[in-house]
Each structure stands twice: as structure tokens, then as C-alpha cells.
C-alpha positions as CSV (number, residue, x, y, z in Angstrom):
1,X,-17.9,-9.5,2.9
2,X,-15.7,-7.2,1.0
3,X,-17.7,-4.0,-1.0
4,X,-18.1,-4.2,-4.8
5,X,-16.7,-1.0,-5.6
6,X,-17.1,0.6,-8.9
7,X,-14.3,0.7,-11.5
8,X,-11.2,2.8,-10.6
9,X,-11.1,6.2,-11.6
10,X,-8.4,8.8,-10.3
11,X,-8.0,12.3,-10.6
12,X,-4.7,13.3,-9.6
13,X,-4.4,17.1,-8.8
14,X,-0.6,18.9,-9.0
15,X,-0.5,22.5,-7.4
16,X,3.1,22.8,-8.7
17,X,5.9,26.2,-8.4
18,X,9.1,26.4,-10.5
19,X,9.7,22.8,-10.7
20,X,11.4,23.1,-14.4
21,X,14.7,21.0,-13.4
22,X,11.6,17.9,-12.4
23,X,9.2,18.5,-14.3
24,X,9.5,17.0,-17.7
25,X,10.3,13.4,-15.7
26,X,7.5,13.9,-13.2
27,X,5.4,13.4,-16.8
28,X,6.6,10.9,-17.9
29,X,6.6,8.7,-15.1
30,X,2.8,9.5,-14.6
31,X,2.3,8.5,-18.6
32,X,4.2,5.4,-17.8
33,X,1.8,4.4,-15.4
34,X,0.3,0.7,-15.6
35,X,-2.7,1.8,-14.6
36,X,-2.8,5.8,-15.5
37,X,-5.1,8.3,-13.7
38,X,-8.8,9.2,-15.6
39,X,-7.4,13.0,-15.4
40,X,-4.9,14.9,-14.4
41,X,-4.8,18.7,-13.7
42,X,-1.6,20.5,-13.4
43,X,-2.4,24.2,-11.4
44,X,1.0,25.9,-11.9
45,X,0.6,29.1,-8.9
46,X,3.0,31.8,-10.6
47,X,5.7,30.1,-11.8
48,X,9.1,32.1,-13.0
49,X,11.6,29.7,-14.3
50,X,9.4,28.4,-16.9
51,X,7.6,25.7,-15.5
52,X,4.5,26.7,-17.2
53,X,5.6,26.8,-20.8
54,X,7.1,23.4,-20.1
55,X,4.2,22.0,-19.3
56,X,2.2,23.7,-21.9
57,X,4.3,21.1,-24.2
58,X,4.0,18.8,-22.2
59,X,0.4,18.6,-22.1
60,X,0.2,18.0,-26.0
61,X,1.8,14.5,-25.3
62,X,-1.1,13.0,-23.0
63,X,-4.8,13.0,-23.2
64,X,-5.8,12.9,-19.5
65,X,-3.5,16.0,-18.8
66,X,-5.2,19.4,-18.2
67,X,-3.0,22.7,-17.4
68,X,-4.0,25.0,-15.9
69,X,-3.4,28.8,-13.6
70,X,-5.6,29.9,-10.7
71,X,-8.7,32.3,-12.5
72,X,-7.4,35.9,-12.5
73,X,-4.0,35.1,-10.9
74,X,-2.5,34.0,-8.2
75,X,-3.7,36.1,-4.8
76,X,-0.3,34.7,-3.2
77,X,2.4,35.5,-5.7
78,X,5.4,36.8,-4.5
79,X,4.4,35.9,-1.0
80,X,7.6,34.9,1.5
81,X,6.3,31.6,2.4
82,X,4.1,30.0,0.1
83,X,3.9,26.8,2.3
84,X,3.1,28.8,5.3
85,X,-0.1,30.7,3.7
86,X,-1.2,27.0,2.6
87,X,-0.9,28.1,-0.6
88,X,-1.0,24.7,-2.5
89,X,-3.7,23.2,-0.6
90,X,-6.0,26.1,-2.1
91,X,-4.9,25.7,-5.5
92,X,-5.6,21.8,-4.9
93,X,-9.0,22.6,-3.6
94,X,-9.8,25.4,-6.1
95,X,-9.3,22.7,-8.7
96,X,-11.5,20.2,-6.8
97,X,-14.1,23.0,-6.9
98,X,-14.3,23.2,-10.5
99,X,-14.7,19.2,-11.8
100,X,-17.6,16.9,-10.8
101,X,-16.1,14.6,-8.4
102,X,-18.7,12.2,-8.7
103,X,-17.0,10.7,-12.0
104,X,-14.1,9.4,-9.6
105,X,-13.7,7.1,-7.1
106,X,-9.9,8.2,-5.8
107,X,-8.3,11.4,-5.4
108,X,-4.8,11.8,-5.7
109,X,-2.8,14.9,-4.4
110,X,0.9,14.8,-6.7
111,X,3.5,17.2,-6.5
112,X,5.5,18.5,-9.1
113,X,8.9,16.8,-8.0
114,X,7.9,13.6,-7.7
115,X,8.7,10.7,-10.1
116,X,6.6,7.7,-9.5
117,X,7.8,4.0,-10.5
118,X,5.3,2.4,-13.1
119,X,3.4,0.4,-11.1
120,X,2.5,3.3,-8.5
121,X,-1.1,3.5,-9.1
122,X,-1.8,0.1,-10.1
123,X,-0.1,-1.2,-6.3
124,X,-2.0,1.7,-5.0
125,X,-5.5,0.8,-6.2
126,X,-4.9,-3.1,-5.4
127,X,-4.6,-2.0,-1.6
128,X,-7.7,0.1,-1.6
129,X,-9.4,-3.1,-3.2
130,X,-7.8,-5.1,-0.4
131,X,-8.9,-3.3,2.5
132,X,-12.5,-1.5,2.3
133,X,-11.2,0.7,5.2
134,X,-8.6,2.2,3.7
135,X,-9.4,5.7,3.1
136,X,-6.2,7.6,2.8
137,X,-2.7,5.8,1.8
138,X,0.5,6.9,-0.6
139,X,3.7,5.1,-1.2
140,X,7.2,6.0,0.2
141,X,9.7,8.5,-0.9
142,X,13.4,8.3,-1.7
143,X,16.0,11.5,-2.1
144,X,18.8,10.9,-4.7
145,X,22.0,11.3,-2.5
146,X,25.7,11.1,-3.8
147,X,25.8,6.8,-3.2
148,X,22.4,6.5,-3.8
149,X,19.0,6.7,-3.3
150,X,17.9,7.1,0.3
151,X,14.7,6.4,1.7
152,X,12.7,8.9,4.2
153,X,11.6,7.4,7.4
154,X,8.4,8.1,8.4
155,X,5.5,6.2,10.6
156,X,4.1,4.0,7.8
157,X,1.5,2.8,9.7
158,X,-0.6,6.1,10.4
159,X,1.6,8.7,8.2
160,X,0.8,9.8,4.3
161,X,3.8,12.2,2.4
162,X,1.7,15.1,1.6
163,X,3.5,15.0,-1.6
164,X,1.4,11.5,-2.5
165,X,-1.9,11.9,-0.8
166,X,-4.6,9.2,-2.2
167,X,-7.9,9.6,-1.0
168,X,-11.1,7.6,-1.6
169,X,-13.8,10.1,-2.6
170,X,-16.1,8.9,0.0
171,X,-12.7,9.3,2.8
172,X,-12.2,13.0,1.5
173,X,-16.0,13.9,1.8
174,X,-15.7,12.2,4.9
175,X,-13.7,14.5,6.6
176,X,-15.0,17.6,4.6
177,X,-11.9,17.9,2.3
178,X,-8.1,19.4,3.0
179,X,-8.0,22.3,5.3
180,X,-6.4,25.2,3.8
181,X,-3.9,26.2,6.6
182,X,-0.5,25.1,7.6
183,X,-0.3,21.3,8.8
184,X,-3.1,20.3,6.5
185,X,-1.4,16.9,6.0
186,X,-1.7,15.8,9.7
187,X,-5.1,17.4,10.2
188,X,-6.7,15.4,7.1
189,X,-5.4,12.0,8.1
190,X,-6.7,12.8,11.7
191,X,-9.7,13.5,10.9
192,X,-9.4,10.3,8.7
193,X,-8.7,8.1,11.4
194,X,-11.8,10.0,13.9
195,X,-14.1,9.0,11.0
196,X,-13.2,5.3,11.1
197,X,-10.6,5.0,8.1
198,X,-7.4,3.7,7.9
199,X,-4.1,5.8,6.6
200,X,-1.4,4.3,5.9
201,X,2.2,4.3,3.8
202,X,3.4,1.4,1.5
203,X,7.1,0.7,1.3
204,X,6.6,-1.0,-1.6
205,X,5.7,1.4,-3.4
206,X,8.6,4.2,-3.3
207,X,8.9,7.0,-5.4
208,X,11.9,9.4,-6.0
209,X,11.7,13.4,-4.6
210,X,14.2,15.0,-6.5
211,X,13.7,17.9,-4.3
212,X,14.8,17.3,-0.7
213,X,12.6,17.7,1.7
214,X,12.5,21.5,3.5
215,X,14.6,22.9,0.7
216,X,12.5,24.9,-0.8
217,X,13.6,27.9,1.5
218,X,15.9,26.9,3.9
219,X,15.9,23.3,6.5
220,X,16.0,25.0,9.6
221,X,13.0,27.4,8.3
222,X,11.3,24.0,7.6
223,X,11.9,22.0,10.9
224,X,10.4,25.8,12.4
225,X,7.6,25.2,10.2
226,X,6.8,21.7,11.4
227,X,7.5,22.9,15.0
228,X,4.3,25.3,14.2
229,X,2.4,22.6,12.4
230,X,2.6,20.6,15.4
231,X,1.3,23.5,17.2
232,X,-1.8,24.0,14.9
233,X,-3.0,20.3,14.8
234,X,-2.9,20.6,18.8
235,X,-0.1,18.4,19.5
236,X,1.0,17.9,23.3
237,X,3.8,19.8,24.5
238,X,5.5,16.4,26.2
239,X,5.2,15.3,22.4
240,X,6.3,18.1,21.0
241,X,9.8,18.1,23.4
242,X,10.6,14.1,22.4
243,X,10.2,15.3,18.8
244,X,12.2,18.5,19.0
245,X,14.9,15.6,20.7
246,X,14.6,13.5,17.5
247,X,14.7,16.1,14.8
248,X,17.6,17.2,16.8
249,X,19.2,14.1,15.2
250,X,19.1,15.3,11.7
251,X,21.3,18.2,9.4
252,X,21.9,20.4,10.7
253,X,22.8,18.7,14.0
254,X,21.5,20.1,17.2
255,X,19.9,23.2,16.1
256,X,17.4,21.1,13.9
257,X,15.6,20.2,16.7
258,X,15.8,23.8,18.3
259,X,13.9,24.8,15.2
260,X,11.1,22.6,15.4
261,X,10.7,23.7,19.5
262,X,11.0,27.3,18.5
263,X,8.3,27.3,15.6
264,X,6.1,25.7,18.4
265,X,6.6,28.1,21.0
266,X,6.5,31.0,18.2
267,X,3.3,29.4,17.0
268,X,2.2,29.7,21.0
269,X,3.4,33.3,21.3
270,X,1.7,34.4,18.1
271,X,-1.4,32.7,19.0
272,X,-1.5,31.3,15.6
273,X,-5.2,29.9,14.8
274,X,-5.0,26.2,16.0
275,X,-7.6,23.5,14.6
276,X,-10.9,25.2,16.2
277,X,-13.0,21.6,16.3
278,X,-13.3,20.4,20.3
279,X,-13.6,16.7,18.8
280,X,-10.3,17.0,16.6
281,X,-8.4,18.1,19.7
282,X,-9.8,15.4,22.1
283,X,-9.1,12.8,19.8
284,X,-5.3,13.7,18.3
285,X,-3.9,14.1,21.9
286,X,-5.6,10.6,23.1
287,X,-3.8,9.1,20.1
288,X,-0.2,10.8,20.7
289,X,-0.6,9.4,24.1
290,X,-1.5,6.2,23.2
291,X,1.5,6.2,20.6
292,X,4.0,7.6,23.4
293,X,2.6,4.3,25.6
294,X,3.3,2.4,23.0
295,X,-0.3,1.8,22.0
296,X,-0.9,0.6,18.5
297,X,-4.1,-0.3,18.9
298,X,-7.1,1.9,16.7
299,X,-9.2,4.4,18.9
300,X,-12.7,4.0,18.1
301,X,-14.5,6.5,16.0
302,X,-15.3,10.3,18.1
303,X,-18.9,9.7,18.1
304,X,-21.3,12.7,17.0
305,X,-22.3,11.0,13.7
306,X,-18.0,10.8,12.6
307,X,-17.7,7.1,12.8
308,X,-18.6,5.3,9.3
């Protein structure tokens, strides 16, 4: 028998950086929603190409939007890599700290370059209803390309774009929130998935990134970046050298996929903190296994009080 849940209430959270060329849209897309979020908090970390006094205008047009900057500045700001030092993921938590997540049943992590099709939350909140075990899911993205609009492949059935995380409330308390380190968006839906709930991407449901993906400072800087993720959320080495083999297949050719090995290894060399939890380790290298065999099937929950 399927749960009588309560009615639908979303926050969506937006740790957002100079995102002035997107983020009028991203707005308005969210305004246009069939079923629009309860709140929405906008944390702009140290903006310079005035992002924040956009939004301070923007703010006057809806009633569920709240701007805001991290108390007493941003500790980060003018930091090389932002993504590396986890930066969003703290100012996504630091909001979470300050509102009383017990008015909401969903929590939505948005970034600020995203522009979501009308019926984004709506579809989103009809899966949820359909399947009591979903606890983490988001919708596709598309890049705008010269002939086009081209989708990015990733593994629907386990994988969440961290730019369109939506968590139940009782999923994220599950697995004690988002990790504020690099790789925090494989760690949470791992943990997800030890604690018994289902993650999972809708194709359906496709939104446009108007910013491609690893851009921000540089794509081989990026694939180096999720060589060192796949380092931190303990990732097995065999795995790690058939992935370097298919980033390998993407621009730039070849030395992509030298970038993703060397961030690894660098991660390795640095002895870069890894995910300290015994359990989280045992279980994400059984299920890289089982997906290497070809294994779809669920692993059951780590035991230790983690499965639902």
C-alpha cells in the first residue's frame, strides 16, 4: 500500500557565482512553474559581474523568492577553485541551517544556469508520489550547441546532475545531509542507495544548462577534477582506468581521459581525505563491481541500522 504523504512543499536552494548572462531566465522559468516551489533561497557567494544586483530585482517579482549572501562574507572568495573547496555545497547547507525544514517535504538543490521547462516540478513530484522509495531523483540536462540542443548522457538509472538534486526530507536526513567536500554528488546518492532509497534521472524531464559542463575554469581541469572525485568516493582503480578510457572519448580527444587518470593518481599522491566511513567504502566498490558485471540488480541495505 502506497504512503499518504502530506501535501508537497519544496524548498529549492541556489548557491549561485556570476551567473548574470543566465540568470534573469533561470527566474523565470522557476516562476513559470506548474507547480512552483513553497520557497526559494538564492545564496549568491561573492559575485563580481553583477549577479547580485540582478537578482535583487529579480526578487521584487516573486513572493517565494529570498536573496541572500553568506553572514559576514564569503570565507572562500577569491579562492582558485571554488568547486574544489566545495564551496557551493556549504553555502547550500549553511542555508539549510537557517530555515525549519520541517515545513517541507522536498529539497531541491538548483543552480544558477539552469532553465527548467514548466512542468519540471510538477513531473518531478508525480514520481516521488509514484514510487514511495524514491528518495533522490532530478530530470536531465541539455547544452545549447550551434544545431541544437544536445542532451548529456549520464546513467539515468542510479545518477542525479548535481545541478538538479531533489531530495525527500526524510532521504536527506537519511543520509545525514550533503557532505561538504569535493564529489559530494556521488557520495549523497551512495549513501542514498546504502539507506534503502532509490536515485534516479528522468529523461522526460530535461532542462537546458546554458553553461557547459566543466567550463567554469577550463575542461581538462574539470575531467582532473572528476578523476579526484572518483578518488575521494573510493572508486576502484580497474573502474577508474575503463572510465579514464571513456572520457578519453570526449573534447578534447585523448587527453580528456588522461585528465580524469591524472586527478586520480594526484588525488593518491596527495593523500587527499577520502570518504572516512568503513560502510560507505564496502558498499560503493561492491556496487561498481556489480555494475562492471553487468549487475543491475539493487544491493540490499549496509546493515548497522542504514536500511529504512
Amino acid at each position: 500500500m502506497r504512503r499518504i504523504s502530506p501535501q508537497p512543499r519544496v524548498l529549492v536552494v541556489s548557491p549561485v557565482r556570476n551567473e548574470a548572462p543566465h540568470i534573469a531566465r533561470v527566474v523565470r522559468a522557476v516562476a513559470r512553474q506548474l507547480a512552483p516551489p513553497a520557497r526559494w533561497i538564492v545564496i549568491d557567494d561573492s559575485s563580481t559581474d553583477g549577479t547580485w544586483e540582478l537578482l535583487g530585482e529579480l526578487e521584487q517579482e516573486l513572493d517565494f523568492l529570498t536573496v541572500m549572501r553568506p553572514p559576514g562574507g564569503d570565507p572562500a572568495a577569491g579562492a582558485r577553485d571554488r568547486l574544489a573547496q566545495a564551496v557551493e555545497a556549504r553555502n547550500f547547507n549553511l542555508v539549510l541551517a537557517g530555515v525549519e525544514l520541517d515545513e517541507y517535504t522536498h529539497v531541491m538543490k538548483l543552480d544558477g544556469d539552469i532553465e527548467l521547462p514548466p512542468d519540471y516540478l510538477s513531473g518531478l513530484l508525480e514520481r516521488f508520489a509514484a514510487d514511495p522509495a524514491l528518495g533522490l531523483a532530478g530530470g536531465m540536462l541539455a547544452e545549447p550547441r550551434g544545431d541544437g540542443l544536445h542532451r548529456i548522457a549520464i546513467p539515468s538509472s542510479y545518477h542525479v546532475h548535481g545541478a538538479v538534486k531533489c531530495y525527500t526530507l526524510e532521504c536527506l536526513r537519511a543520509i545525514g545531509g550533503v557532505q561538504e567536500r569535493l564529489g559530494w554528488d556521488t557520495i549523497d546518492e551512495t549513501y542514498a542507495r546504502m539507506h534503502g532509497y532509490a536515485t534516479r534521472s528522468f529523461p522526460e524531464l530535461t532542462a537546458i544548462h546554458h553553461r557547459p559542463l566543466a567550463s567554469a575554469d577550463g575542461q581538462l581541469r574539470g575531467h582532473a577534477r572528476h578523476g579526484e572525485c572518483a578518488y575521494i568516493a573510493h572508486h576502484d582503480p580497474l573502474w577508474v582506468a575503463l572510465r579514464a578510457l571513456k572520457v578519453a572519448g570526449r573534447r578534447p580527444f585523448g587527453i580528456s581521459g588522461g585528465a580524469f587518470l591524472y586527478g586520480y593518481v594526484r588525488a593518491a599522491a596527495r593523500r587527499v581525505e577520502r570518504v572516512p566511513d568503513p560502510a560507505y567504502r564496502r558498499f560503493a566498490r561492491e556496487e561498481l563491481r556489480r555494475r562492471m558485471l553487468g549487475r543491475s540488480a539493487p544491493l540490499p541495505s549496509a546493515g548497522g541500522g542504514l536500511g529504512r
